[in-house]
N, C-alpha and C positions, 0 to 999 in steps of 0.2 A: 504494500500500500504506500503509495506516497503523499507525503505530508508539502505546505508552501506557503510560507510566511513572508510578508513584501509588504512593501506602501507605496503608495499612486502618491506621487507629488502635483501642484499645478504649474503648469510650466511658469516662464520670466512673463512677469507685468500684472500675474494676474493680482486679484485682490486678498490681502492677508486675513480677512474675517470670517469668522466661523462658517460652514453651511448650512444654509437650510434644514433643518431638519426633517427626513425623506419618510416618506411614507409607511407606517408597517407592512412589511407582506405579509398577504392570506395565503398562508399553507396550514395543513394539520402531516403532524406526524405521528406513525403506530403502528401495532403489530397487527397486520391482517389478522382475522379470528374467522373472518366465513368470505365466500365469494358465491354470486349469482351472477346471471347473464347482466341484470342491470344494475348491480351494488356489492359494494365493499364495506363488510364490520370490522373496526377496528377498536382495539384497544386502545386507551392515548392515556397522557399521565393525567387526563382532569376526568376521565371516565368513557365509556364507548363512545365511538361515533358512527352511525351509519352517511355512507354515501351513494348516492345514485349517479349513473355515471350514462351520459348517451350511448347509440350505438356508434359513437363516431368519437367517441374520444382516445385519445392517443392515450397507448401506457408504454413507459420509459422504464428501463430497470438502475439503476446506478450500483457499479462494482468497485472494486479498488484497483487500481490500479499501477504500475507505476512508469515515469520518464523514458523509460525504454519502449515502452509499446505506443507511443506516442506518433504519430508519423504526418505527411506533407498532407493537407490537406482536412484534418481533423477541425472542428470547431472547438473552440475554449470558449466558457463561459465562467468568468470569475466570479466569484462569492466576495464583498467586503463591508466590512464596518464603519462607521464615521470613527475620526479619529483625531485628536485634537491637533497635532503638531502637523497632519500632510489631511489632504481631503479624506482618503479611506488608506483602510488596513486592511490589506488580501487575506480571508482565512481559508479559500479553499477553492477549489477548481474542479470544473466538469468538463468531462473529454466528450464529445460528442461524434463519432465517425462518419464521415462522406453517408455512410448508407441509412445514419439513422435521420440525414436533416430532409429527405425527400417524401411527401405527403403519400401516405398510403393511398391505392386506389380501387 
């Protein structure tokens, strides 16, 4: 598994004041507990949730990964934090493959 710690600076000129404070993201995280054709029960740390899910929605699996399996053409999508001394703090990365960015059909 690889781990990747960094900070995103703003480049020369820009403005030294804190940012805005960004939005929460809506996600829920948990251990699947049942699956049906249209929903997922999970377990979560504030208590079950069920979800309904269309017949068109896309599911993603995330693995670990590491730097070596990495190759030309992959998508990254970084994870970060606000962070007081640079705009954000990198806590984490998603590899995404050529074959998973094309829309099923």
């Amino acid at each position: 598994m690889a781990g990747l710690g960094g900070y995103f600076s703003a480049g020369a000129g820009t403005s030294t004041s804190a940012p805005a404070a960004a939005p929460e993201p809506s996600f829920t995280r948990g251990v699947v507990q049942s699956v049906s054709a249209d929903r997922l029960t999970l377990t979560t740390e504030s208590g079950p949730v069920e979800l309904r899910l269309g017949a068109d929605a896309p599911v993603e699996a995330l693995r670990p990964t590491t730097f070596g399996r990495i190759a030309a053409g992959d998508w990254l999508n970084g994870g970060a934090i606000a962070h007081a001394q640079t705009l954000f703090a990198l806590v984490g990365i998603v590899v995404i493959p050529p074959s998973q960015l094309e829309s099923p059909r």
